[in-house]
C-alpha positions as CSV (number, residue, x, y, z in Angstrom):
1,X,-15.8,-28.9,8.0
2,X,-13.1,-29.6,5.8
3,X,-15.7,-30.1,2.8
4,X,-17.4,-26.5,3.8
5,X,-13.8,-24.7,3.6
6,X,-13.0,-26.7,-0.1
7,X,-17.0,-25.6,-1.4
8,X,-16.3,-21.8,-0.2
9,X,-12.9,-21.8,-1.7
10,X,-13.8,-23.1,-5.4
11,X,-16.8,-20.6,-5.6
12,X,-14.1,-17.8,-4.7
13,X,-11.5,-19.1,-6.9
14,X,-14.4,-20.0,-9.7
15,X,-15.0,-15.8,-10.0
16,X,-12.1,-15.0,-11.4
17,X,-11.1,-10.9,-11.2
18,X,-12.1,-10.4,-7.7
19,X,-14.2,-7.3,-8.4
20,X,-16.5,-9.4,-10.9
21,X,-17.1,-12.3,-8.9
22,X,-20.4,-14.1,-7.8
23,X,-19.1,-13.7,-4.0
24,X,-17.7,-10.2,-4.4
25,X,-21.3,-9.2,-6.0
26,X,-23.3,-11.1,-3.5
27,X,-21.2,-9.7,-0.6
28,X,-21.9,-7.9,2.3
29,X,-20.5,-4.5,3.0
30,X,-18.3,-5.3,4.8
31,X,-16.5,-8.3,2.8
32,X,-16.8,-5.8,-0.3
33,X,-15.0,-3.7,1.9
34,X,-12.1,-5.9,3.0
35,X,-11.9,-7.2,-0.8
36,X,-11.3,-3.8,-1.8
37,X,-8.5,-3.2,0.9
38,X,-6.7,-6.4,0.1
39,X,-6.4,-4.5,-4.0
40,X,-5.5,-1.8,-2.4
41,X,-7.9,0.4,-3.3
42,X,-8.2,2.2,0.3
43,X,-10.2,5.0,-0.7
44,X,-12.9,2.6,-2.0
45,X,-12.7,0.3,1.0
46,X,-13.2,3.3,3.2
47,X,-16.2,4.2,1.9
48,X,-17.7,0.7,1.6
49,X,-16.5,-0.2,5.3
50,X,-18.9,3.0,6.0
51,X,-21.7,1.9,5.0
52,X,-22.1,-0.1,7.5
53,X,-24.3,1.5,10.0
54,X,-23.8,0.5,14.4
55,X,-26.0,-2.5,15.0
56,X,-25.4,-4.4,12.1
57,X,-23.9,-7.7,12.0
58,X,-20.7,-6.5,10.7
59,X,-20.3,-3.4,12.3
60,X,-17.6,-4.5,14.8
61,X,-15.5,-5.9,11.7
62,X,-16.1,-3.2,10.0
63,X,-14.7,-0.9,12.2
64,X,-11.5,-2.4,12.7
65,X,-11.0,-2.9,9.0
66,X,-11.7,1.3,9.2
67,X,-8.5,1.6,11.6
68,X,-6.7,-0.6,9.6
69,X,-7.4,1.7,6.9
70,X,-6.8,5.2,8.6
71,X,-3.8,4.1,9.7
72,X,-2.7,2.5,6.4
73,X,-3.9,5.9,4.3
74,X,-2.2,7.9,7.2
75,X,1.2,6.3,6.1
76,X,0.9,6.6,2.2
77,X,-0.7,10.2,2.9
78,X,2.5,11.0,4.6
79,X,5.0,8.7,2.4
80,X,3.6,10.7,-0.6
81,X,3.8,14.1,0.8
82,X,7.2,13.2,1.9
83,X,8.0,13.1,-1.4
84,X,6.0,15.9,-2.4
85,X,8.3,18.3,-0.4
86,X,11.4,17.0,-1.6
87,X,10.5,17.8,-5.1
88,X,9.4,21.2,-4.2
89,X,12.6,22.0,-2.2
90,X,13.8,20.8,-6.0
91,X,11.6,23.7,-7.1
92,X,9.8,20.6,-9.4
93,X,6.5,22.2,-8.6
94,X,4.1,20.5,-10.7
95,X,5.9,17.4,-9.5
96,X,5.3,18.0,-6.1
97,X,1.5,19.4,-6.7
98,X,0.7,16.4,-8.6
99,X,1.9,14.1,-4.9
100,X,-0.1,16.1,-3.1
101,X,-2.8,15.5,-4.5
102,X,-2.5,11.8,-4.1
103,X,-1.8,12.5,-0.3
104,X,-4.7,14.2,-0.1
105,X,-6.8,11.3,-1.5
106,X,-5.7,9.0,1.5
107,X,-6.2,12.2,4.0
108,X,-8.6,14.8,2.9
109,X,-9.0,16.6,5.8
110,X,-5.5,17.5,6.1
111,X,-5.2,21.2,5.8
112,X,-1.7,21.0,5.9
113,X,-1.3,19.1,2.6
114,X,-4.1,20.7,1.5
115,X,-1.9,24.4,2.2
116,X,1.4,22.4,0.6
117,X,-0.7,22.1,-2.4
118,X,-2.1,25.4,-3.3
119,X,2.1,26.5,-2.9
120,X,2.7,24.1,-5.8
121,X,-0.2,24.8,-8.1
122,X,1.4,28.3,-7.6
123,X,4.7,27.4,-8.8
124,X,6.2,29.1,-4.9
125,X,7.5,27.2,-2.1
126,X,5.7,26.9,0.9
127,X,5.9,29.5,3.2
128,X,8.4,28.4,6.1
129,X,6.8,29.5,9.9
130,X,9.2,32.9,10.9
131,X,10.7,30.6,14.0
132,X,12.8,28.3,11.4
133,X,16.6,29.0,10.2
134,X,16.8,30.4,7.3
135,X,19.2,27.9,6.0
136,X,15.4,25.9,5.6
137,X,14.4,28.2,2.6
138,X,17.7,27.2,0.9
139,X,16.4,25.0,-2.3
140,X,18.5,21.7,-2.8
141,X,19.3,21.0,-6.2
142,X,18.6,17.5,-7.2
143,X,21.8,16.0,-7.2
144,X,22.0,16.4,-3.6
145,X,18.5,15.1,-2.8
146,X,19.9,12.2,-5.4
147,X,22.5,11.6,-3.2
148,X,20.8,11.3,0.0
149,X,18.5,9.1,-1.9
150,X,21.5,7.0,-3.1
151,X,23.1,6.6,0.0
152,X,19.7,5.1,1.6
153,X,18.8,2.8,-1.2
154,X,22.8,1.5,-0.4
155,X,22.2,1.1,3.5
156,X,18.8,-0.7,2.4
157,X,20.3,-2.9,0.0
158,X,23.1,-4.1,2.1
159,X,20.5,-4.6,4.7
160,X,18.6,-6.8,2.1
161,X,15.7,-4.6,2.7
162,X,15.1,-4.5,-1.4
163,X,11.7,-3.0,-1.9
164,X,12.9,-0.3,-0.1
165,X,16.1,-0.1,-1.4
166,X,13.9,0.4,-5.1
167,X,11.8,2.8,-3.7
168,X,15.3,4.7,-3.3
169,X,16.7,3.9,-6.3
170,X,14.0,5.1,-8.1
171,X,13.6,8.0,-7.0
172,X,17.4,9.0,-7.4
173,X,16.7,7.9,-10.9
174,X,14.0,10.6,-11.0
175,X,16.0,13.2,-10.1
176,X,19.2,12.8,-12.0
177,X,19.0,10.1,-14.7
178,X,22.0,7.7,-15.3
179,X,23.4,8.4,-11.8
180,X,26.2,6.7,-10.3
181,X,25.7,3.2,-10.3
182,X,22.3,3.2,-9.8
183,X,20.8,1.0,-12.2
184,X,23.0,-1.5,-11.2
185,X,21.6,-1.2,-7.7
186,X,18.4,-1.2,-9.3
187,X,18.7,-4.0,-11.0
188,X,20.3,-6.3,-8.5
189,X,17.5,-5.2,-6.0
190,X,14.8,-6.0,-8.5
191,X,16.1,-9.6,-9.1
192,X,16.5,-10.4,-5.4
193,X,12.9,-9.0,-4.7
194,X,11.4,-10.9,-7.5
195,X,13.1,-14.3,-5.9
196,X,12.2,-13.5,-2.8
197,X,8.3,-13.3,-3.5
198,X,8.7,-16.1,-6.0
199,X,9.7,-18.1,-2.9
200,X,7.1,-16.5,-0.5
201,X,4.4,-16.2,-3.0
202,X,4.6,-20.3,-3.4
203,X,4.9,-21.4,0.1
204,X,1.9,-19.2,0.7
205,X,-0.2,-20.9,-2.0
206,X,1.2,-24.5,-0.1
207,X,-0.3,-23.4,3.3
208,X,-3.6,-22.2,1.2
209,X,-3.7,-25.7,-0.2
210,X,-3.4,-27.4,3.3
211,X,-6.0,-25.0,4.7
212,X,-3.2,-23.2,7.0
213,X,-5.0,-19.9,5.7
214,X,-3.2,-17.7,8.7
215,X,0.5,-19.1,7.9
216,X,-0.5,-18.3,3.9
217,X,-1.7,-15.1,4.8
218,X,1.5,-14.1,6.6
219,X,3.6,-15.0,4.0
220,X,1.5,-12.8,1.4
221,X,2.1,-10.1,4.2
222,X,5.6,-10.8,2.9
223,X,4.8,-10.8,-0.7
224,X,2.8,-7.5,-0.5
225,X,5.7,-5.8,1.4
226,X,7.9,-6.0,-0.9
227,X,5.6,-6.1,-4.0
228,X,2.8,-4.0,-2.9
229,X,1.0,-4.1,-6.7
230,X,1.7,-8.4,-6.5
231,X,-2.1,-9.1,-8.4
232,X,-1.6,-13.5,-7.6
233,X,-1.1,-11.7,-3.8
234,X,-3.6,-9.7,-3.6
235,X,-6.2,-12.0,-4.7
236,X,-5.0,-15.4,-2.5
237,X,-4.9,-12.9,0.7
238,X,-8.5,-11.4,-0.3
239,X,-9.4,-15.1,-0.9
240,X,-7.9,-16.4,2.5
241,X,-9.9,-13.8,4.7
242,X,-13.0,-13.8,2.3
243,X,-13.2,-17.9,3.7
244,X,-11.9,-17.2,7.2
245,X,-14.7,-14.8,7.7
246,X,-17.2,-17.3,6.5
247,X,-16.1,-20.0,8.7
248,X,-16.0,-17.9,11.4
249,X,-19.8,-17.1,10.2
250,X,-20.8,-20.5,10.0
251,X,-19.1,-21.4,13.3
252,X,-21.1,-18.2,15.4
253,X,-24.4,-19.6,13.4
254,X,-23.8,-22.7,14.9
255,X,-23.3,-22.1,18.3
């Protein structure tokens, strides 16, 4: 067993980039798929995942990777137009258009967004429903959204929640350059981020090594979290399941 998990592991490793590797070109739907997620790229896992058709080996898997998915493009969809609409209550239009659009990759269907959008292409903000205050059409300039921005990145640094913290940060830094203290905030959040993952990337590549591939994964889980773009990440995790679901393969074969 332990000689199987060491020969699957140094063909994966042996590839290289995962997207031009012997075992992501001789892979199933399904493991193309859940290589694809693990980079992140959850529009093109979506559609690999559905190409598996009911029946198939794979199906099953297949369909909970698509939940995963939908629930994970749900939450960027929303995080984005989130965004979106604070820049156009900035009256940054194009600004807003432009994260709308990448909302609507993760959710196409949405009309909603889809509405939000066509507003912002117009350079007009979007039409508020007749039942709302009108202290809602009131545009906020963007010192004030920098503010609120500010005070959360604070409340998420002191909570040593940093990748959120720069998520705040930045975006103050978007709407008013040089504010406050804020590249200080910035900076200190980056540093403690970057030790953080340091730490968790490493202990992760130590359970890899002794084969404990569901503690390594969890602390990639970590990694990811607060790096999300983390490439050494992204590729152990993709590598971890890649051999997980062959074992488990190779264990229903030999039942």
């Amino acid at each position: 067993m332990r000689f199987r998990i060491i020969l699957i592991t140094v063909l994966i490793i042996s590839g290289g980039c995962v997207q031009f590797t012997p075992s992501y070109m001789t892979a199933s739907s399904y493991e193309k798929a859940l290589l694809l997620y693990n980079e992140g790229r959850v529009v093109d896992a979506r559609e690999k995942a559905m190409e598996l058709k009911k029946g198939e080996p794979q199906y099953k898997a297949a369909q909970e990777l698509l939940s995963r998915i939908d629930r994970l493009a749900s939450r960027l969809a929303e995080k984005h137009a989130g965004v979106a609409e604070e820049y156009e209550k900035a009256g940054l239009y194009s600004t807003a258009a432009r994260e709308y659009r990448t909302a609507l990759k993760f959710t196409p269907a949405n009309q909603s967004i889809r509405k939000r959008l066509e507003a912002a292409e117009e350079g007009r903000p979007y039409p508020q429903k007749e039942e709302e205050p009108v202290k809602s059409k009131v545009v906020i300039s963007p010192e004030a959204l920098a503010l609120e921005h500010y005070q959360k990145g604070v409340v998420f640094f002191e909570a040593k929640q940093y990748g959120k913290a720069i998520d705040e940060f930045n975006m103050v830094l978007k709407l008013v350059p040089s504010y406050k203290d804020t590249d200080r905030f910035l900076s200190i959040s980056k540093q403690e981020r970057d030790e953080i993952v340091s730490i968790r990337l490493k202990k992760g590549i130590e359970y890899f090594q002794k084969e404990d591939l569901e503690l390594a994964i969890k602390e990639w889980d970590i990694v990811l979290e607060l790096d999300p773009t983390n490439k050494i990440a992204i590729d152990y995790k993709a590598r971890a399941e890649a051999i997980m679901e062959k074992m488990k393969e190779i264990k229903e074969k030999g039942r």
